[in-house]
C-alpha positions as CSV (number, residue, x, y, z in Angstrom):
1,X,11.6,-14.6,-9.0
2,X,13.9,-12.0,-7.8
3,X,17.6,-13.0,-6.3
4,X,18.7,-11.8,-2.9
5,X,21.5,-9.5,-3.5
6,X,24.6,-8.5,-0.9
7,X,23.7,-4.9,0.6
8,X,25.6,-3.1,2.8
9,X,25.1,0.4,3.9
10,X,27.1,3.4,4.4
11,X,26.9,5.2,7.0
12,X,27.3,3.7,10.3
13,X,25.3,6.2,12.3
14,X,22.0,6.8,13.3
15,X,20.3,6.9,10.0
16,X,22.1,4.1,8.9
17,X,20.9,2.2,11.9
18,X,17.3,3.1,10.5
19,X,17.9,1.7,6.9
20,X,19.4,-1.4,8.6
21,X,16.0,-1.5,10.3
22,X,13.9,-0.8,7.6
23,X,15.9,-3.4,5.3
24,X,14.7,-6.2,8.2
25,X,11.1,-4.7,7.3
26,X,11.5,-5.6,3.8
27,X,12.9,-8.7,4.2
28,X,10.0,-10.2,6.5
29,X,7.6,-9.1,3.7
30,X,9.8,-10.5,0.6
31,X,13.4,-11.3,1.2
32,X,15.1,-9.2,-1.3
33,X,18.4,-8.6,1.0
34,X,21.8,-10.1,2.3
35,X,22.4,-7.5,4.8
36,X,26.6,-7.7,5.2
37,X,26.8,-4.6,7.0
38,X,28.5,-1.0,7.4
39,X,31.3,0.9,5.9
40,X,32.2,3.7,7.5
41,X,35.6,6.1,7.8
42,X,35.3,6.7,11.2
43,X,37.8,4.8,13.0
44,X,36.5,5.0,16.4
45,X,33.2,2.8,15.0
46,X,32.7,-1.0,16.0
47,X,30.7,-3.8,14.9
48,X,27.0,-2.7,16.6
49,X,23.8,-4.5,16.9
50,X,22.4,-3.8,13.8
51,X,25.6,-5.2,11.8
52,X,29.3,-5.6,11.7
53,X,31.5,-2.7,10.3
54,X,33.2,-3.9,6.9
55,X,35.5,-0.7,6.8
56,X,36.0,2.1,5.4
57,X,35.5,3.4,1.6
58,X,39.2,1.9,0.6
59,X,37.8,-1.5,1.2
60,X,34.7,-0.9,-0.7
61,X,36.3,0.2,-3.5
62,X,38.4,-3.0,-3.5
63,X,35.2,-5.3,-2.9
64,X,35.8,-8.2,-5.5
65,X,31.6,-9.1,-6.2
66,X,28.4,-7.5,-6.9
67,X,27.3,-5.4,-3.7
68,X,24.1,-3.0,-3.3
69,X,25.1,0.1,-1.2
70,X,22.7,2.2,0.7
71,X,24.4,5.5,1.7
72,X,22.9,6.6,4.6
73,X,24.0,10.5,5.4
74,X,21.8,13.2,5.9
75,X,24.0,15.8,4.6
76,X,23.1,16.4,0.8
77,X,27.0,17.9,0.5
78,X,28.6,14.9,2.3
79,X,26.6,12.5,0.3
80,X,27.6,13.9,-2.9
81,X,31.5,13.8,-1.7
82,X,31.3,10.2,-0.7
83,X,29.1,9.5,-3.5
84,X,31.7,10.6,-5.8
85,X,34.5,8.8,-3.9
86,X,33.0,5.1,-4.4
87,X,34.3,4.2,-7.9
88,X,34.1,0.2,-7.4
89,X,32.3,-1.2,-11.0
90,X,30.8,-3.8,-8.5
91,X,28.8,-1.5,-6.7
92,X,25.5,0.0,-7.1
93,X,22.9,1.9,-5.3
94,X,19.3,0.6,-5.0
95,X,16.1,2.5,-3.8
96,X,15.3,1.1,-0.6
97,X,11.1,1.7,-0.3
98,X,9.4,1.3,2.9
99,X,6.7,-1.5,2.5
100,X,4.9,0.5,4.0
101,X,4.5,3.4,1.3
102,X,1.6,4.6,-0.1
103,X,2.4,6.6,-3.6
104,X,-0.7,8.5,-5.4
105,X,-1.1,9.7,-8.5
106,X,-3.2,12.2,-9.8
């Protein structure tokens, strides 16, 4: 039996309000997720409906125990230059699959 594992995401913005979602989909299917919440450097951000803000990457590099991180941001440069910026040995970055999906092969 799989464990449910810590996940926060980053990226508190619109597509990181759609993982959020999508992890709820998962979860009602086979609970695979603790959603914690966001981390996000933008300030100006609060806690939203989806989930509280944790903070920003300087407190996920100094997260203590095992956490799955979802970036969510759009950007293919931005998400290389915060990919590169989270060094914490306690993190790591799952797939996140719609239950939905429907993969063919030839």
């Amino acid at each position: 039996m799989d464990s449910i594992k810590d996940l926060a995401i980053y990226g508190a913005g619109g597509f990181g309000f759609e993982i959020a979602c999508l992890v709820r989909q998962i979860n009602e299917i086979h609970h695979l997720w603790n959603f914690i919440g966001f981390f996000d450097d933008n300030k100006d951000l609060k806690d939203n409906r989806y989930g509280p803000l944790l903070g920003d990457i300087d407190i996920l590099n100094e997260w203590k125990k095992p956490l799955s991180v979802a970036v969510a941001i759009a950007s293919p440069v931005h998400l290389e230059t915060v990919s590169k910026r989270i060094t914490n040995p306690f993190v790591d970055f799952p797939n996140i699959i719609a239950p939905n999906v429907n993969i063919f092969d030839k």
